[in-house]
C-alpha positions in Angstrom: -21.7 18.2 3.2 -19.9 18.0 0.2 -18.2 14.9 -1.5 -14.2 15.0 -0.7 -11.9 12.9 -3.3 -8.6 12.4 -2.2 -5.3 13.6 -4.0 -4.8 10.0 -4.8 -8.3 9.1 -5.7 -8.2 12.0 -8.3 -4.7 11.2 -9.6 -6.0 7.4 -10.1 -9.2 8.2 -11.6 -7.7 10.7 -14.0 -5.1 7.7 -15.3 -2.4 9.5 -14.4 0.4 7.4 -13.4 0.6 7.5 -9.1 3.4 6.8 -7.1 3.2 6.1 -3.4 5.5 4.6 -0.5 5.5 3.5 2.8 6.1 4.3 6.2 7.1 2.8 9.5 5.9 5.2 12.8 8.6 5.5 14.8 8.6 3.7 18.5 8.3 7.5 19.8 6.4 9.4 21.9 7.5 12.6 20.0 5.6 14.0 16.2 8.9 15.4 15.3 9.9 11.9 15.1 7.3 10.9 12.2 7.5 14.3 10.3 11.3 14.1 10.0 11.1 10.7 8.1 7.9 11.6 6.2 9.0 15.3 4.5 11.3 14.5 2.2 8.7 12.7 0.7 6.4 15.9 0.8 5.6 16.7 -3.3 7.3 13.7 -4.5 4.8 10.8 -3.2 1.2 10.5 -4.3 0.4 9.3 -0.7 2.0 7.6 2.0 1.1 4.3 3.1 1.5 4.3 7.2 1.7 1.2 8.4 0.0 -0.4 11.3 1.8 -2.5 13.7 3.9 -3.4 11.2 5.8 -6.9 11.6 3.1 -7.4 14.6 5.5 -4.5 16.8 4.3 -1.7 18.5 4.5 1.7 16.9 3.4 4.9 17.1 -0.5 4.3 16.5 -1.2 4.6 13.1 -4.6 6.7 12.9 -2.3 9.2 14.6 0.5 9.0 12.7 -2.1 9.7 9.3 -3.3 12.8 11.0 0.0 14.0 12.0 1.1 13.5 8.2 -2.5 15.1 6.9 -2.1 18.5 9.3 1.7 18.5 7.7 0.2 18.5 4.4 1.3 14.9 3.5 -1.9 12.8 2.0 -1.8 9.6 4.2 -3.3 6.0 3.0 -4.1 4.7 6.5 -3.1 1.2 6.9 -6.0 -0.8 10.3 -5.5 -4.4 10.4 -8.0 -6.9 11.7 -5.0 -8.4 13.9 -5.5 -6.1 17.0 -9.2 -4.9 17.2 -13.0 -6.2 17.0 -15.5 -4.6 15.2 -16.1 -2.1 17.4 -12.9 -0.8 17.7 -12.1 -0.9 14.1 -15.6 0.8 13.7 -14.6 3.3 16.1 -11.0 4.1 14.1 -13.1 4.1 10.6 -15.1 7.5 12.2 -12.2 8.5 13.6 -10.3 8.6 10.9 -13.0 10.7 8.3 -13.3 12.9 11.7 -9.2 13.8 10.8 -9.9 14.2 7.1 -8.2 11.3 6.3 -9.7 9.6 3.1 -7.2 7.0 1.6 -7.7 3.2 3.8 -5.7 -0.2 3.7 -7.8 -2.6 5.1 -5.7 -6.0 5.6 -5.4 -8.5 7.8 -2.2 -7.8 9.7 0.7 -10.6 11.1 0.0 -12.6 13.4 1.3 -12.0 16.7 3.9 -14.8 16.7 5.8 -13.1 13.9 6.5 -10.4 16.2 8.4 -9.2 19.5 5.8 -9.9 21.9 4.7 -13.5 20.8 1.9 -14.0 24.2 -0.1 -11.3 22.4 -3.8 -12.2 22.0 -4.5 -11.9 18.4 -8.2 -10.6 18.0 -8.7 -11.2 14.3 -12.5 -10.6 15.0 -13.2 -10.4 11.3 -10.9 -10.2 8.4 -9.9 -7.7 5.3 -12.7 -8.8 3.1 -15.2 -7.9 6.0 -13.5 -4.8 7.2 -14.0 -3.4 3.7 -17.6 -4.0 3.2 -18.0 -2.7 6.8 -15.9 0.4 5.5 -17.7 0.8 2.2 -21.0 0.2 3.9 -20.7 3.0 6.5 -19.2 5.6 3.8 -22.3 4.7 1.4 -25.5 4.3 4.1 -23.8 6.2 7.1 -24.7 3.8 9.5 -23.3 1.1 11.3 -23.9 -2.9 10.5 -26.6 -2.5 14.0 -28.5 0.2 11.3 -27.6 3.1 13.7 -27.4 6.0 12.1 -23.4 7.8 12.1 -23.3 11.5 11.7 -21.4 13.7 9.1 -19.9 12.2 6.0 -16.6 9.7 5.0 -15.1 9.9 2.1 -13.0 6.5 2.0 -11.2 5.5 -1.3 -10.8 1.7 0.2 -7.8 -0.3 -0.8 -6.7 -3.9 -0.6 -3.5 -6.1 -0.7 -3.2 -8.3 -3.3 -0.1 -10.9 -4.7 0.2 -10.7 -8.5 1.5 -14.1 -10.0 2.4 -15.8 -13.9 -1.1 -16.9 -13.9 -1.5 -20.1 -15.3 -4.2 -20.5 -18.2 -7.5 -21.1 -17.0 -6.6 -19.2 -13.6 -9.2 -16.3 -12.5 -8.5 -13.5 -9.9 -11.6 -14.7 -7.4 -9.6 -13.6 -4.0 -9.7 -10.0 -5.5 -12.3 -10.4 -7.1 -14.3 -10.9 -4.0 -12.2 -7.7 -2.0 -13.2 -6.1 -4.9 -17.2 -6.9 -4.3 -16.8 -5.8 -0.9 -15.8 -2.4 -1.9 -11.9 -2.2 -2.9 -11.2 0.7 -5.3 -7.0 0.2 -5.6 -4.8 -2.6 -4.5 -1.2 -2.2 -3.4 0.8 -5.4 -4.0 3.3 -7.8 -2.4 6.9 -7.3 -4.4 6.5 -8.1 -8.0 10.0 -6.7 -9.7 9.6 -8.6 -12.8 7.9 -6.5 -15.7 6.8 -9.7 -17.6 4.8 -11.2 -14.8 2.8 -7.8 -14.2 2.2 -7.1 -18.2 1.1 -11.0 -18.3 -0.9 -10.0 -14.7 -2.6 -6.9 -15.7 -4.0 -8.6 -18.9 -5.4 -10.9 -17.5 -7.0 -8.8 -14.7 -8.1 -6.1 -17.9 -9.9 -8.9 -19.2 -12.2 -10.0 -16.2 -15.0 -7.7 -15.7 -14.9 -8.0 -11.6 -11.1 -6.5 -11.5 -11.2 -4.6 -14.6 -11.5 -1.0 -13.3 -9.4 -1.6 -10.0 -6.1 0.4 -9.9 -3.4 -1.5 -9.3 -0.5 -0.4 -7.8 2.7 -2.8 -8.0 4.9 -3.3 -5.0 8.9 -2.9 -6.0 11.7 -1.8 -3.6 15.0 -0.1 -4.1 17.3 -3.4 -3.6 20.3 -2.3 -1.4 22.4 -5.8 -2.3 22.3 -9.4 -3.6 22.0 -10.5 -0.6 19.0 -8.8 0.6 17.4 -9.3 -2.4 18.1 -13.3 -1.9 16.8 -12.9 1.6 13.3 -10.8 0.3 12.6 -13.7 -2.1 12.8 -16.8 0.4 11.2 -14.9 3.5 8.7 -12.6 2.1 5.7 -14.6 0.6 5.0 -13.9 -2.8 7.8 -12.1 -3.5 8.9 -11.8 -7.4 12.1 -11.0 -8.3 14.4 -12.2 -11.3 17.4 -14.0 -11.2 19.1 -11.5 -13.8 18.3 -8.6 -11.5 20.0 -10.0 -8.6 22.8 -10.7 -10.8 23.4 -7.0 -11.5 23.8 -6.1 -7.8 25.7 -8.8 -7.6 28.3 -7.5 -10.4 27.7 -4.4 -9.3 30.4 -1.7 -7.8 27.7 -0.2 -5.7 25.0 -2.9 -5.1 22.9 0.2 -3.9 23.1 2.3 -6.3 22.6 -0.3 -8.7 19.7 -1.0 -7.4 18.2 2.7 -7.2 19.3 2.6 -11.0 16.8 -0.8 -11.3 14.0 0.5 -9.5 14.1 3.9 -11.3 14.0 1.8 -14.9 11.5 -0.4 -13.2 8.9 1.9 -12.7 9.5 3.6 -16.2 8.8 0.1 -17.6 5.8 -0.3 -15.1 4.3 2.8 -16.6 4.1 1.6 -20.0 2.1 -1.5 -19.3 -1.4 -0.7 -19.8 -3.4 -1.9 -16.3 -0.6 -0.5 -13.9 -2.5 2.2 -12.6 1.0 3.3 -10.4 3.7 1.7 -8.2 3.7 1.3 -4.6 7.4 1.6 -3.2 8.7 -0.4 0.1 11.8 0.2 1.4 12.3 -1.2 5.1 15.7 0.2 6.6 16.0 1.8 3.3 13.7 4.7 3.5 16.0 7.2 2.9 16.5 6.2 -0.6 13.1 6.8 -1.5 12.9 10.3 -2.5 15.7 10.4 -4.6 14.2 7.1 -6.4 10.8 9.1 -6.5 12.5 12.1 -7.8 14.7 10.3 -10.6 11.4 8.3 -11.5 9.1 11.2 -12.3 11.8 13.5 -14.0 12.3 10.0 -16.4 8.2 10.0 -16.6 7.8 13.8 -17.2 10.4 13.0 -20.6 7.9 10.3 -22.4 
């Protein structure tokens, strides 16, 4: 059985700039539901992220959610957390998801149940990302399972992690991805990092250990809809990285909104120039409409350099 390599495994391994976005399933029994808020998308995104059980509320599952966008001709990144299954379960999804084709994983931890609508949930959290990963990898490379039983047919994960770039200080080393990246991470997709200083000062420093040197890193940014959202992102979302002067714009802004398409479209052309930023990775929570058209404006802008 041949080797598969994903759309966005070959984009990433050919240097080619990616671009890729996220999506919430909807709380629906009906597919039409998903495909309506994915296609617009369809040619534009490298992959789509789809999220799973995201903000610890129930969704549409995610492993069917990736098929539905893979039969639709959509290349999914699957998004299993370690919030809501053991090993076995997230065993079973892992062969369930190369069953349905579907190549491209985000392995992360997930929120914990107390962030979410249904706070009496037992979180499982039977392992954690780092594990999942080397389970992952592990299965893809021996075909078998951790109990050494053989698994039939073939996976062809490309394994991806979450990571949280920062100004590192001197003397600072990257050992949390460092060790994701030991297990058997390929890419990381990051928490919001909107300034272009911190991720050329970021991706030097990662360039220049040899544990993260070859990962492909994909920066997290978001079409801003206002000031005040923006405020909100930066005091509630951990990690989140975005300068003063570009909150300043929206909030001098006409059209805070499409000011901040404007930003995020200039954003990624400045992303693209800094050598390490292997793509972007765009999140737009009860923005997703926007995305396409930032996608669109992004690679016409790309396609000119």
């Amino acid at each position: 059985m041949p080797h598969t390599v994903s759309q966005l495994e070959q984009t990433l391994r050919a240097r080619r700039f990616a671009i890729t976005t996220e999506l919430t399933p909807p709380v629906s029994f009906d597919p039409d539901d998903l495909l309506h808020k994915a296609r617009p998308l369809q040619g534009l995104a490298d992959a789509v992220n789809v999220t799973d059980g995201a903000s610890a509320r129930a969704h549409m599952s995610a492993l069917a959610a990736a098929a539905l966008l893979a039969q639709d001709g959509i290349e999914p990144i699957l998004q299993l957390t370690c919030r809501d299954r053991n090993r076995i379960a997230l065993q079973a999804d892992l062969m369930g998801a190369a069953a349905l084709g579907i190549h491209n994983l985000l392995l992360l931890t997930g929120d914990d149940p107390q962030a979410g609508d249904q706070p009496d949930t037992k979180p499982v959290f039977d392992v954690d990302s780092t594990t999942l990963t080397a389970m992952a990898q592990a299965m893809r490379d021996r075909g078998e399972l951790p109990t050494g039983r053989k698994i039939a047919g073939r996976a062809s994960f490309f394994l991806g992690a979450a990571d949280m770039p920062i100004d590192p200080p001197p003397g600072w080393k990257p050992s949390k991805l460092a060790g994701k990246i030991k297990a058997g991470a390929q890419f990381a997709q990051t928490q919001f990092c909107m300034d272009q200083g911190v991720v050329a000062r970021y991706a030097r420093r990662l360039a220049a250990d040899d544990t993260t040197r070859e990962l492909h890193l994909l920066i997290g940014i978001a079409p801003l809809r206002s000031a005040k959202s923006a405020h909100w992102m930066k005091e509630h979302l951990y990690g989140t990285i975005i300068p003063d002067e570009m909150i300043e714009r929206l909030e001098h802004a006409a059209d805070p909104a499409a000011e901040g398409t404007r930003i995020c479209v200039e954003l990624i052309e400045a992303l693209a120039a800094i050598p390490g930023v292997a793509g972007v990775h765009i999140m737009a929570p009860a923005n997703e409409a926007v995305v396409p058209d930032v996608i669109a404006q992004a690679r016409q802008r790309l396609s000119k350099r």
